[in-house]
C-alpha positions in Angstrom: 19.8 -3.9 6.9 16.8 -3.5 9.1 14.7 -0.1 9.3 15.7 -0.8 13.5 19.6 -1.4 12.2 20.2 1.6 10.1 18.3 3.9 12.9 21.4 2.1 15.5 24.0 2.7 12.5 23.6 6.3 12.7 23.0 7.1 16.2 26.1 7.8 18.2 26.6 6.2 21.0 25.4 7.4 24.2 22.6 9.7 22.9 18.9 9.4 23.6 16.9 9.2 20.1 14.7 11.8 19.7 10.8 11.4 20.2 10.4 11.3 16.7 13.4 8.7 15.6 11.9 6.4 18.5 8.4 6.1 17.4 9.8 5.4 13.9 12.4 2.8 15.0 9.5 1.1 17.7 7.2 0.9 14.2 10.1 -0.5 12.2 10.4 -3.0 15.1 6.3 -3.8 15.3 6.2 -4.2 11.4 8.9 -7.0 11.3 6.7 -8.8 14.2 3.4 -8.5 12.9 4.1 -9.2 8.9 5.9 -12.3 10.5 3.5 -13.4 12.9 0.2 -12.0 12.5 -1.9 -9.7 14.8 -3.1 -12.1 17.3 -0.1 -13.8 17.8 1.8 -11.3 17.9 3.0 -9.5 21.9 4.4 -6.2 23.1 7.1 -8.0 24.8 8.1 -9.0 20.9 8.1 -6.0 19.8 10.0 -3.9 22.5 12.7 -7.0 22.5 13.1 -6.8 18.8 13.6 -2.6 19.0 15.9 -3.2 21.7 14.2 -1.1 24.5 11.9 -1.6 27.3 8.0 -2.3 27.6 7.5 1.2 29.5 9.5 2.8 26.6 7.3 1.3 24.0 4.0 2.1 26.2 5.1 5.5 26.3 4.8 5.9 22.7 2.1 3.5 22.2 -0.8 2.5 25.1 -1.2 -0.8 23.6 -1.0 -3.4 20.7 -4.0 -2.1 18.8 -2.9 1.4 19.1 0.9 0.3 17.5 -1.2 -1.7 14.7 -3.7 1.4 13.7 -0.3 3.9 13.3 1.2 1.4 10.9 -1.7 0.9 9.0 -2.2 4.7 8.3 1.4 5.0 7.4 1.2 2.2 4.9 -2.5 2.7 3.8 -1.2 6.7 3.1 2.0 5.4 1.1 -0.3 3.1 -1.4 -3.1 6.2 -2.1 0.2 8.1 -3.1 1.7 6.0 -5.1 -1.0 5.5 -7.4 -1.9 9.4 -7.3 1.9 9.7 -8.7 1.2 7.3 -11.1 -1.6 9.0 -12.1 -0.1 12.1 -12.6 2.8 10.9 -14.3 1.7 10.6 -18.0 -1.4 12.1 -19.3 -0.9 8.8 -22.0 -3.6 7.1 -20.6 -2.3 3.7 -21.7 0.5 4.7 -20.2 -1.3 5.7 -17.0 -2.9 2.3 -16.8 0.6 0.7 -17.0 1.8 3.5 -14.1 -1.1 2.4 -11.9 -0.7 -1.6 -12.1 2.9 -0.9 -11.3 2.4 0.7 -8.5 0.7 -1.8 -6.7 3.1 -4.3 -7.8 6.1 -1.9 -6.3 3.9 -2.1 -2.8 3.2 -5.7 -2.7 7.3 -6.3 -3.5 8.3 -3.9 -0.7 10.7 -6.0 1.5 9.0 -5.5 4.2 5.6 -6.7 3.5 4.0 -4.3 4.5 0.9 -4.4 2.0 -0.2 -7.9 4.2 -0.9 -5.4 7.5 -3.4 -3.8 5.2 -4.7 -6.7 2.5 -3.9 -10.3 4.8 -4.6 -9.2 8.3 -5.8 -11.4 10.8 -7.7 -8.6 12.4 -10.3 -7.4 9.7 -13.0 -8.2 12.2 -11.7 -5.1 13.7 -14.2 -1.7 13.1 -10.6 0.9 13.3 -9.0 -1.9 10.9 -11.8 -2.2 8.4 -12.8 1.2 8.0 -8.1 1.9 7.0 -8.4 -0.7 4.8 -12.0 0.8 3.3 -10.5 3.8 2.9 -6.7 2.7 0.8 -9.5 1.2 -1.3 -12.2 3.7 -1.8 -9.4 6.2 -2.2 -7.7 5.1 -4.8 -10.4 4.0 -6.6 -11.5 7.8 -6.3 -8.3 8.6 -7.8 -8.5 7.0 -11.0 -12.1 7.5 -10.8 -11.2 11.3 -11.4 -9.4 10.4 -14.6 -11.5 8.0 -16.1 -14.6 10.5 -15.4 -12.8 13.3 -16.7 -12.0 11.7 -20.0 -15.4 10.1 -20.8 -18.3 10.9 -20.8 -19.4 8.3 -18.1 -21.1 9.7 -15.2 -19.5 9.5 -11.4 -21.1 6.3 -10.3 -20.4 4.9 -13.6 -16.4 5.7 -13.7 -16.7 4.7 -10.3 -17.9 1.3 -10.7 -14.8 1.2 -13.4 -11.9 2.6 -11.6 -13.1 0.0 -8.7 -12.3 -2.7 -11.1 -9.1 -1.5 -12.2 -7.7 -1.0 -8.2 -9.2 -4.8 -7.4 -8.1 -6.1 -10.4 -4.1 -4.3 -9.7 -4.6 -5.7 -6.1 -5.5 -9.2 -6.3 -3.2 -9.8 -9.7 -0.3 -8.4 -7.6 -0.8 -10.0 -4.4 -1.2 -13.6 -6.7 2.4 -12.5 -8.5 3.9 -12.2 -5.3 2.5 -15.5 -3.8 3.6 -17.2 -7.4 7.5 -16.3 -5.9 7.3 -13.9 -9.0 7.0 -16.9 -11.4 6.7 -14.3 -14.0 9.5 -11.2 -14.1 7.0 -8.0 -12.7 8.0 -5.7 -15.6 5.9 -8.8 -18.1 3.5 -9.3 -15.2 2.8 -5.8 -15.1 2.8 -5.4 -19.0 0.6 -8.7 -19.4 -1.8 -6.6 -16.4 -1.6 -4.0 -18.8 -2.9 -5.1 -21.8 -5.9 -6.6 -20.4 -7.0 -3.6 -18.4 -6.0 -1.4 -21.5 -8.5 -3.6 -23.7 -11.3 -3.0 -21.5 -10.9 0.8 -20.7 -9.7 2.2 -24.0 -13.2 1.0 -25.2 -14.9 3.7 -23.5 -15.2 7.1 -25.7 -13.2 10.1 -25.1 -14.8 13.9 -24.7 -12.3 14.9 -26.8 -12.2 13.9 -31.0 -9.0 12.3 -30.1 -9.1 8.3 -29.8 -6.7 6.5 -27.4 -4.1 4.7 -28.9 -4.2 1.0 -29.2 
């Protein structure tokens, strides 16, 4: 069931959704048009047909195309950044961390929606409001496990930087591969095979503590 079906499911009849609901159910509508058929090709006639309700109800909510595009990019740029600060914050294993992390951008790349190609395979990159939301899901979570890997090394900021930027390209690309692959390997070995090579590299770094991580 759609995001659009289950808001109709529990609407009763007759009612007007609230503002809220509306905007929600006109994004669930613009998300199944533009994962399926790109930015460019995608139209705002589409998109009010597929939510079921008028053009001047959707331009109410949204002044155009661009504006509908930007709103679902935050929402699904915001939901990556959190899922790996969750993973993060999970474990302080840091092996365990590492496998937390690659998960979570295998989860988001395996959402049925498909979400993750609005911010990594758009057809509008070329786009200064687009880049900078897709700069920033990037730099951010790289600044999240940035913060770990700086606070238990003794690298310096730029240096865990550099690292952490790595791991998040490295979690991005492998997952977005998987996925294309039609999963050719099950996720929990993809994620565990992801694992082990990240976990090879970063557990060669030296603790602050006397503690060593374990291998």
């Amino acid at each position: 069931m759609t995001a659009i079906e289950q808001t109709e499911a529990v609407r009763p009849r007759g009612t007007r959704l609230p503002r809220r609901a509306r905007r929600n159910q006109l994004l669930g509508a613009a998300q199944e048009v533009f994962v399926a058929q790109g930015y460019h090709a995608a139209a705002m006639d589409d998109i009010a047909e597929r939510a079921g309700v008028s053009k001047p109800v959707l331009y109410q909510h949204f002044p155009g195309k661009l504006d509908l595009y930007l709103a679902l990019l935050d929402q699904h740029c915001e939901s990556l950044i959190q899922s790996v600060r969750n993973a993060l914050a999970s474990t302080t294993d840091n092996k365990q961390r590492v496998r937390a992390t690659m998960d979570a951008y295998f989860a988001y790349v395996e959402d049925d929606g498909g979400a993750f190609r609005l911010v990594f395979e758009s057809d509008l990159t070329n786009e200064p409001a687009v880049r900078e939301r897709v700069d920033k899901v990037t730099n951010e979570c790289a600044e999240a496990i940035c913060d770990v890997i700086a606070e238990d090394t003794g690298l310096s900021r730029a240096e865990s930087m550099l690292l952490a930027s790595g791991l998040g390209g490295l979690a991005q690309v492998v997952a977005r591969s998987w996925l294309h692959s039609d999963r050719s390997v099950p996720r929990d070995q993809a994620v565990q095979l992801l694992t082990s090579l990240a976990w090879r590299g970063i557990a060669g770094f030296p603790l602050h503590s006397m503690d060593q991580p374990h291998h």
